[in-house]
Residue frames as a rotation matrix with the C-alpha (Angstrom) as fourth column:
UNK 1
0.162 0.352 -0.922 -285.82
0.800 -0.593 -0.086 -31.45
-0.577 -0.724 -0.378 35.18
UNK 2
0.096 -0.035 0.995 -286.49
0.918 -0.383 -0.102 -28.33
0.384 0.923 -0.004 33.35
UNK 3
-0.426 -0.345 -0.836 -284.92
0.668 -0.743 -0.034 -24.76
-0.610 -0.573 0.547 34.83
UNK 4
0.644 0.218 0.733 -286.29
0.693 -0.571 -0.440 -21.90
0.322 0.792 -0.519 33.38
UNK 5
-0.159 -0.977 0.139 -283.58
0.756 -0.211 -0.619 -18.72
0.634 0.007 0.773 32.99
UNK 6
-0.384 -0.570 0.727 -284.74
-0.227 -0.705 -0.672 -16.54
0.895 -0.423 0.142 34.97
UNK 7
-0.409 0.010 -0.913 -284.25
0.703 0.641 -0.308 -17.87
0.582 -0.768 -0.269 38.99
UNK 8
0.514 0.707 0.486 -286.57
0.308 -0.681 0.665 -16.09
0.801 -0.192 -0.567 41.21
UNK 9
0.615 -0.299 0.730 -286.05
-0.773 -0.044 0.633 -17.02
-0.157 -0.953 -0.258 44.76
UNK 10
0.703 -0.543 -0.459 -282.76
0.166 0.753 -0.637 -19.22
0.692 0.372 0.619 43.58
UNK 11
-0.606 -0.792 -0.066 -280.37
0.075 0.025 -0.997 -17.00
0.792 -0.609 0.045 45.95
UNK 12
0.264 0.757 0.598 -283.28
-0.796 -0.180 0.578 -16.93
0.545 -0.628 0.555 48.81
UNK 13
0.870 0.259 -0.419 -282.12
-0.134 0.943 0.305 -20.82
0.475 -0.210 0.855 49.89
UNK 14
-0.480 -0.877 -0.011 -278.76
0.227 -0.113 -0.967 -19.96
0.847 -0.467 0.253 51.63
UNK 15
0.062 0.633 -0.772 -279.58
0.873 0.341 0.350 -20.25
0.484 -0.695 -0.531 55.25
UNK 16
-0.563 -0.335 -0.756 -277.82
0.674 -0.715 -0.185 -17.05
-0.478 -0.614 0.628 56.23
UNK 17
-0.988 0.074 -0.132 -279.83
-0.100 -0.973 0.206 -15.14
-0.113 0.217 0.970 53.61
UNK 18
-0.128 0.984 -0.122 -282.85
0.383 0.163 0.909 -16.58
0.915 0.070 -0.398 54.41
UNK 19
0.012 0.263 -0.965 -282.47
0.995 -0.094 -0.013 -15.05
-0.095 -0.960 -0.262 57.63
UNK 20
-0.890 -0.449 -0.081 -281.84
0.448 -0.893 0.030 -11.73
-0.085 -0.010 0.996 56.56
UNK 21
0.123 0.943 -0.310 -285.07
0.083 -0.321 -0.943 -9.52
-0.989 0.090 -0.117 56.15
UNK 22
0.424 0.428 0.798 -286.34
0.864 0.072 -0.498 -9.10
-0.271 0.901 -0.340 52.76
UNK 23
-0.789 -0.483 -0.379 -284.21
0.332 -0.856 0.397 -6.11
-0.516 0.187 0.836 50.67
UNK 24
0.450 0.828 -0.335 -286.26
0.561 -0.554 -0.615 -3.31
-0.695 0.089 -0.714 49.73
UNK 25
-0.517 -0.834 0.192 -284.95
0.760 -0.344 0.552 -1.88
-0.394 0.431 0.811 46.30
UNK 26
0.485 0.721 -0.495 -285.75
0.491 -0.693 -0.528 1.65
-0.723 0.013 -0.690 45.72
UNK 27
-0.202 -0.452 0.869 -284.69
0.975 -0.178 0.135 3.42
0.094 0.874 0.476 42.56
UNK 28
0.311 0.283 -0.907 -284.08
0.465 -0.878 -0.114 7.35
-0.829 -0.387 -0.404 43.61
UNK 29
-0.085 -0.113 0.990 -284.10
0.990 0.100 0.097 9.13
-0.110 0.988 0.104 40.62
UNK 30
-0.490 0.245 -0.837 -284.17
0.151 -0.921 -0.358 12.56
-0.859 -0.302 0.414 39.91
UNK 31
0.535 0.723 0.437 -286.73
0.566 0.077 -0.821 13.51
-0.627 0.687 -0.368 37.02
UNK 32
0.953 0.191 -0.235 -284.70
-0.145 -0.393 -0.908 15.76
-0.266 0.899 -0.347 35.34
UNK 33
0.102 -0.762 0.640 -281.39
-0.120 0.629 0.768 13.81
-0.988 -0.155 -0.027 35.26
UNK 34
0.177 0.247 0.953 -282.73
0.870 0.413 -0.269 12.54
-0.460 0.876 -0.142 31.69
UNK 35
0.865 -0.021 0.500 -282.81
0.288 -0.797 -0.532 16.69
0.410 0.604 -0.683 30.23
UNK 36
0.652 -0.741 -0.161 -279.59
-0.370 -0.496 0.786 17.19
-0.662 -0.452 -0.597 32.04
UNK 37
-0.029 -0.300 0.953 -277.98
0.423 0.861 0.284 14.12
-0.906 0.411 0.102 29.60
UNK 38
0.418 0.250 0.873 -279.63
0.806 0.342 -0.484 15.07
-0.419 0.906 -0.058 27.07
UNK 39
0.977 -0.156 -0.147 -278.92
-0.135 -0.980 0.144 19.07
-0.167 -0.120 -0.979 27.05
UNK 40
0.372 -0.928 0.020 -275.18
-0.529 -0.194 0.826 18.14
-0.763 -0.318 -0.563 27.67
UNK 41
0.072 -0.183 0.981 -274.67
0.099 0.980 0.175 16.02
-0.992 0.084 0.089 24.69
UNK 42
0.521 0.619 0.587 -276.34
0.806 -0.132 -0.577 18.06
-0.280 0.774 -0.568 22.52
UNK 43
0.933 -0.301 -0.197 -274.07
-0.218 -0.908 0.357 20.73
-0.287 -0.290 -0.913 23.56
UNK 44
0.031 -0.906 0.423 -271.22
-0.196 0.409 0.891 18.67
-0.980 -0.110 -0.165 23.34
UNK 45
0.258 0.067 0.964 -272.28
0.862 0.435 -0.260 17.17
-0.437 0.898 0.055 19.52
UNK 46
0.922 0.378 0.081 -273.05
0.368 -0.795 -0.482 20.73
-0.118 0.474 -0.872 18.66
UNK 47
0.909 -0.407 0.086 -269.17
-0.161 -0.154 0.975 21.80
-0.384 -0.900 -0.205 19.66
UNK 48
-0.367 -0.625 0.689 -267.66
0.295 0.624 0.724 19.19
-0.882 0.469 -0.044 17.78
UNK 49
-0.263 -0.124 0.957 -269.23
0.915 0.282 0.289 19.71
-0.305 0.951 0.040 14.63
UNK 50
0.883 0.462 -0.083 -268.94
0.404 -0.837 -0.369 23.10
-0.240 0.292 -0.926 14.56
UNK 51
0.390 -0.919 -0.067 -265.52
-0.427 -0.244 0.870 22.76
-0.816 -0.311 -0.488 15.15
UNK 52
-0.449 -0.597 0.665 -264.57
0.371 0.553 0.746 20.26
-0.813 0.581 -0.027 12.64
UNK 53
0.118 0.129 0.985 -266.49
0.918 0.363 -0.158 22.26
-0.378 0.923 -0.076 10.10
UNK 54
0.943 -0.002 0.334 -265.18
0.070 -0.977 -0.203 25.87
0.327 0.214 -0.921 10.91
């Protein structure tokens, strides 16, 4: 018998979570999260190596 790695509906076959309704996964995200990261990092890098070379 030949498994492949990735198991779809492997944890689906537990009776209790086959009763359960189906999970809806939503991924809330804010759009600028990513320029908030990126802004703060830069800020931070900048910081340091201004420090360590003044």
């Amino acid at each position: 018998m030949r498994r492949y790695l990735v198991l779809t509906d492997e944890g689906r076959r537990h009776p209790f979570r086959r009763s359960l309704p189906p999970q809806r996964i939503e991924r809330l995200r804010d759009d600028d999260q990513d320029l908030k990261l990126f802004a703060l990092s830069f800020t931070a890098f900048f910081i340091c190596f201004y420090t360590f070379l003044f």
